[in-house]
N, C-alpha and C positions, 0 to 999 in steps of 0.2 A: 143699230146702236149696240155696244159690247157692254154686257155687266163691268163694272172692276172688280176688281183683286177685290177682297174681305180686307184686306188691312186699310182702305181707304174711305171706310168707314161702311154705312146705310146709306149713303150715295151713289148715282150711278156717274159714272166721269168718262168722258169720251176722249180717246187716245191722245195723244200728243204726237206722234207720228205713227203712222201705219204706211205701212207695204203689203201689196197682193200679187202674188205671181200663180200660173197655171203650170202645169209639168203631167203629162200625159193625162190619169183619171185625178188626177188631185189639185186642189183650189189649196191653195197658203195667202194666209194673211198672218202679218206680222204686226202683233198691234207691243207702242211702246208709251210706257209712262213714266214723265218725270217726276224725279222725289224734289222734297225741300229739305234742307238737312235737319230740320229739326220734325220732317215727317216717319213715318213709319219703314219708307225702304232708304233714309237717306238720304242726299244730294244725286244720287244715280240713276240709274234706269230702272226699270220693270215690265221687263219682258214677256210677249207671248206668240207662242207661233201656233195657231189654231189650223189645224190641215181635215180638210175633206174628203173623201173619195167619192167617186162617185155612184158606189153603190150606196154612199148614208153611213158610212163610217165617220166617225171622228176621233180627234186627239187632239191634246193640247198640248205642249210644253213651258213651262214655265223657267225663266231663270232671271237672275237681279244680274245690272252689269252695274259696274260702281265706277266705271271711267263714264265720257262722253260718248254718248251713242252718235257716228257717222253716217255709215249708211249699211243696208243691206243689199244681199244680191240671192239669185236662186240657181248653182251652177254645178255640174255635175264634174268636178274637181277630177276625181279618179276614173272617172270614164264607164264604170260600172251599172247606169241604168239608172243608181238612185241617187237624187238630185242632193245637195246638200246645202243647208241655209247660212250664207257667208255673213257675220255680224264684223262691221267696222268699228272697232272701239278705239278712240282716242285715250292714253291716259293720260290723267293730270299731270302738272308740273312744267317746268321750264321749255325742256326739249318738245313735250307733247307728241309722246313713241304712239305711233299706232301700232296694234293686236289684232288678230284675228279670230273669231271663236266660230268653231264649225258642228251645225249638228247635221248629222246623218241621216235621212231617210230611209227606216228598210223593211217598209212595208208595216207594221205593225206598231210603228212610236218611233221613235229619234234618237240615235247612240251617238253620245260627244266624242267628236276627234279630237286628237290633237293640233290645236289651232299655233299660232306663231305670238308670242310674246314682243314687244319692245323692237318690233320689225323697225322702226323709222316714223319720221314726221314723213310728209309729203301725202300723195295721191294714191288711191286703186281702185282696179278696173278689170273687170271680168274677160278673159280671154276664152278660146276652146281650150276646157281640159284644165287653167291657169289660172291666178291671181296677178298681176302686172301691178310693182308698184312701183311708181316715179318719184324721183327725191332729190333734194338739191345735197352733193358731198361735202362731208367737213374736210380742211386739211388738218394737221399734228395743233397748230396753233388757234385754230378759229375762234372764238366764242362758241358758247351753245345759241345763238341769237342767230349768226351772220356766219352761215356756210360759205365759202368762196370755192369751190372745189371743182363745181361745172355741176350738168346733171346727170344725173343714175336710173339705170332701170334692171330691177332684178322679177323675176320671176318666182312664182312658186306653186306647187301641184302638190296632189295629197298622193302617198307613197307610203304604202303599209299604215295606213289608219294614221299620218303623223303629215303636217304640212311641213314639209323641205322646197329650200330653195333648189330651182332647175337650172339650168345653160338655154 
């Protein structure tokens, strides 16, 4: 069982979703809690990425997401050795853009890249190396409700610390 956060009061509260993934000597679990909006973090998320090694290190990362948490992945984007932890956030509103928020592993705690803002509604999915997101096209006229366009798939990879769309 995971303590919570201090702002959730003298109680202990057990995740609302959790992820665990392995990556060479380190154990990650992603543990997430939802707010209420008239609680302490909000209607959003509350975030934590607890990593192990396994010589008995630890760390924790802490951060609030304030859209809909989707899902997480464990993927080594830039190819570099250190794995980096992929956060799905939906934000609110109409269209419902998903984002991307990426921290970085590098041996010693977790450095934020530059994830992707207002990428698109639709899907994603972990490739080698890639993020893969699938989504239905607006045409000039459509609603934001009812795409008729067909469907898309772009790619994207981390490239000088910043996630850009690939070919």
């Amino acid at each position: 069982m995971f303590l919570a956060h201090p702002s959730f009061a003298e109680e202990e509260r057990s995740p609302d979703k959790t992820w665990s993934f392995s990556f060479e000597d380190l154990s990650i679990v992603v543990r997430a809690y939802s707010g209420t909006p008239d609680g302490p973090i909000g209607a959003g998320w509350e975030l934590y990425v607890d990593t192990r090694a396994a010589s008995g290190r630890s760390f924790t990362e802490h951060d609030s997401v304030i859209e809909d948490l989707m899902g997480v992945w464990l993927a080594d984007l830039d190819r570099d050795g250190n794995p980096e932890v992929v956060i799905w956030k939906q934000d609110y509103g109409t269209s419902h853009l998903g984002s991307i928020m990426l921290l970085e592993w590098n041996g010693g705690g977790y450095v934020h890249r530059e994830g992707g803002e207002n990428l698109g509604s639709g899907t994603y999915a972990m490739g080698h190396g890639f993020i893969e997101h699938r989504y239905e096209r607006f045409r000039p006229n459509d609603p934001t409700c009812c795409p008729s366009g067909g469907s898309g798939v772009d790619r994207y990879g981390l490239r000088n610390d910043k996630l850009v769309k690939i070919k």
